[in-house]
C-alpha positions in Angstrom: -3.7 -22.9 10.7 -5.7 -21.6 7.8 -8.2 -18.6 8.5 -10.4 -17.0 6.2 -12.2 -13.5 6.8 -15.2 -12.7 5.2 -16.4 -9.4 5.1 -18.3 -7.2 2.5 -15.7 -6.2 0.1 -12.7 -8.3 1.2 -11.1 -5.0 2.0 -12.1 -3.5 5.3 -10.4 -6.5 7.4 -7.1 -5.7 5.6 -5.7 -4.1 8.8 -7.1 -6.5 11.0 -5.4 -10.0 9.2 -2.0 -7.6 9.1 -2.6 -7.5 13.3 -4.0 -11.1 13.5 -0.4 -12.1 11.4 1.9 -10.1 14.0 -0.4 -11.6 17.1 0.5 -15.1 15.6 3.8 -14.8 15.0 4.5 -13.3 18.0 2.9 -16.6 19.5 5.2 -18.5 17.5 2.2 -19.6 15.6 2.3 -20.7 11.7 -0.7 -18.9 10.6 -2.2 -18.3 6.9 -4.6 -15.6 7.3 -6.5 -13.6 4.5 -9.4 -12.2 3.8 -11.9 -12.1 1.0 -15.8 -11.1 0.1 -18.9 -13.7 1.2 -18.6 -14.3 -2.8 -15.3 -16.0 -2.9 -15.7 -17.8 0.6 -17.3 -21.0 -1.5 -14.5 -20.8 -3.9 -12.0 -20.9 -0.7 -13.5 -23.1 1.4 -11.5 -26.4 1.1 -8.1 -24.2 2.6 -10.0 -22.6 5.1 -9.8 -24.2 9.2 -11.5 -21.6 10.6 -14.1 -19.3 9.3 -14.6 -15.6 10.7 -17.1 -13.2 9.8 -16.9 -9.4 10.2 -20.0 -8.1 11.8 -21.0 -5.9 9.1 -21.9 -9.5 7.2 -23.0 -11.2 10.8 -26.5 -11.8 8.3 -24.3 -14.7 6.5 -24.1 -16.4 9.9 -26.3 -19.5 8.6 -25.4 -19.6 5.3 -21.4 -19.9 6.0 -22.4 -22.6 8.4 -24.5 -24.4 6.2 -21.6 -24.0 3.9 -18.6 -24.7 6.2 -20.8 -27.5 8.2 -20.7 -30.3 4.9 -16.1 -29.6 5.7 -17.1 -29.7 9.8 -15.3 -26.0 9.7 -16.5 -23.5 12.8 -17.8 -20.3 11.9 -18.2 -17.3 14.5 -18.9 -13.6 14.0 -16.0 -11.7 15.2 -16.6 -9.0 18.2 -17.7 -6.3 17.5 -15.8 -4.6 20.1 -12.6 -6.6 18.6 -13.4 -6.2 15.1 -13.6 -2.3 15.9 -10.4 -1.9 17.7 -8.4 -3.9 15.3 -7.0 -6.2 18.0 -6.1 -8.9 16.3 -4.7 -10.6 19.0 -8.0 -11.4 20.2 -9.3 -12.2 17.5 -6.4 -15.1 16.8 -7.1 -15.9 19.9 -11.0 -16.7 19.1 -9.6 -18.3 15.6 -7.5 -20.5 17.7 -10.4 -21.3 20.4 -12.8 -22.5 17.5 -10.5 -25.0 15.8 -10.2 -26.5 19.5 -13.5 -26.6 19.9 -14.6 -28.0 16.8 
């Protein structure tokens, strides 16, 4: 399972994919899981399953879909409660709820 972060700068989810990778592989889960700046998301798209946005970019909401909808990719905004806290497990678990779902 491929997902992508988006946030401002590509830098303030750092801690969060490190928690989102120990979440997975303590779920036995395979899991790629990085993040980058709404600028490279277009450039990243085609390895991407899942799309999450940090809240701070929560504005992009349409335009990631619009841009993840041609690849039928979901796209959610993380919590903010989540995102805050760093718990990455829930936040896998969101990851992993949206590919379902899709």
């Amino acid at each position: 399972m491929n997902i992508l972060l988006c946030c401002s700068a590509g830098m303030s989810t750092s801690l969060i994919v490190t928690k989102m990778e120990k979440a997975a592989e303590a779920k036995g889960i395979s899991a790629r899981i990085w993040a980058v700046s709404e600028s490279v998301v277009r450039s990243q798209i085609d390895e991407v399953d899942v799309l999450l946005l940090g809240p701070q970019v929560r504005f992009l909401l349409n335009e990631m879909k619009n841009i993840c909808g041609e690849k039928n990719i979901p796209v959610e905004v993380i919590d903010m409660m989540n995102y805050g806290m760093c718990n990455g497990e829930a936040i896998l678990e969101q990851a992993i709820k949206l590919k379902e779902n899709k």
